[in-house]
C-alpha positions in Angstrom: 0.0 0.0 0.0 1.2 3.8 -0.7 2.4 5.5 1.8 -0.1 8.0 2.7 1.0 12.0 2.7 -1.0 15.4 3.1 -2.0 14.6 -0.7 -3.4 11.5 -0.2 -4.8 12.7 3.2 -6.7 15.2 0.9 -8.0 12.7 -1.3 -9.0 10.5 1.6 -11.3 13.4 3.1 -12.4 13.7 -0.9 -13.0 10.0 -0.7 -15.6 9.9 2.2 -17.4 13.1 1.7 -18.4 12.0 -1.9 -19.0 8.3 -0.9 -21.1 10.1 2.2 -23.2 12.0 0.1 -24.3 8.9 -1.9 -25.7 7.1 1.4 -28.7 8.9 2.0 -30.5 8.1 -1.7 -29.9 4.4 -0.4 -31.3 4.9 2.2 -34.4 6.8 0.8 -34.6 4.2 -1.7 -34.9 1.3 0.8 -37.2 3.3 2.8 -39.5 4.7 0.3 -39.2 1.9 -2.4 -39.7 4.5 -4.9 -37.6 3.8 -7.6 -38.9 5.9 -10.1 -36.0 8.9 -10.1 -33.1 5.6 -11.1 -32.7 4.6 -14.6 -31.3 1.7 -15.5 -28.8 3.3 -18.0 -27.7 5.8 -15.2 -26.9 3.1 -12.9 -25.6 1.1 -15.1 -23.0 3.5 -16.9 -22.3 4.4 -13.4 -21.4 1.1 -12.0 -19.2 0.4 -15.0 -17.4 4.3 -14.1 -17.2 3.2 -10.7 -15.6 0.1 -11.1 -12.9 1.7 -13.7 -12.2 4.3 -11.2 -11.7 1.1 -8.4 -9.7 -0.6 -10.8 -7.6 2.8 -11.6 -7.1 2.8 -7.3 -5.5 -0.4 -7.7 -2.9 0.3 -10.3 -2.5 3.6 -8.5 -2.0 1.8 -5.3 -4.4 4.8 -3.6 -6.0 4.1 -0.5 -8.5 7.1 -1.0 -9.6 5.8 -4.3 -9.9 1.9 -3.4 -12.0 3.0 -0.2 -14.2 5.9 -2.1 -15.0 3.2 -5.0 -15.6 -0.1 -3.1 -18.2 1.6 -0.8 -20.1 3.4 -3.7 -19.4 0.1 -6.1 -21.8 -1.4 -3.3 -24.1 1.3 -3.1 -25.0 1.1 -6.5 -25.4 -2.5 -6.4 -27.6 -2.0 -3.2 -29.7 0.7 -5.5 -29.5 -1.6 -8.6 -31.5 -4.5 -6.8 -34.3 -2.3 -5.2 -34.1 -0.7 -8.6 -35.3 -4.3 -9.8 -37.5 -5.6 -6.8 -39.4 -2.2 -6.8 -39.5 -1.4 -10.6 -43.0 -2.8 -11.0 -44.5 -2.4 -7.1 -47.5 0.6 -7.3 -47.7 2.5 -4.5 
């Protein structure tokens, strides 16, 4: 793993914010089952960015990017099912 400077430290505090401010539509989602706002080919060009930007972490060996992607990679999965479960409930 990198070693982790002020520059990564930066990037760390990046990482969480953005991932944090993802959290609450799951949570919405899951509450609310409403489903209708998430398009399929949103979610799924964003799952495919996600995991290039994961895979880019990797190769870059950054802790910030690993962390930010692998908790929004499951996020979207997470909004991708209810996405399917709730497609077709009325409400």
């Amino acid at each position: 793993m990198a070693n982790i400077d002020g520059t990564e430290v930066i990037g760390l505090i990046a990482a969480v914010l953005t991932t944090a401010a993802f959290l609450p539509q799951v949570y919405h989602t899951r509450k609310t089952k409403d489903v209708s706002g998430l398009s399929y080919p949103m979610l799924l060009m964003f799952f495919i960015g996600v995991s290039m930007w994961l895979i880019y972490g990797f190769l870059k060996d950054s802790p910030a990017l690993i962390f930010a992607n692998a908790v929004t990679i499951i996020s979207v999965c997470l909004l991708i099912i209810y996405k399917i479960r709730y497609h077709n409930r009325k409400r």
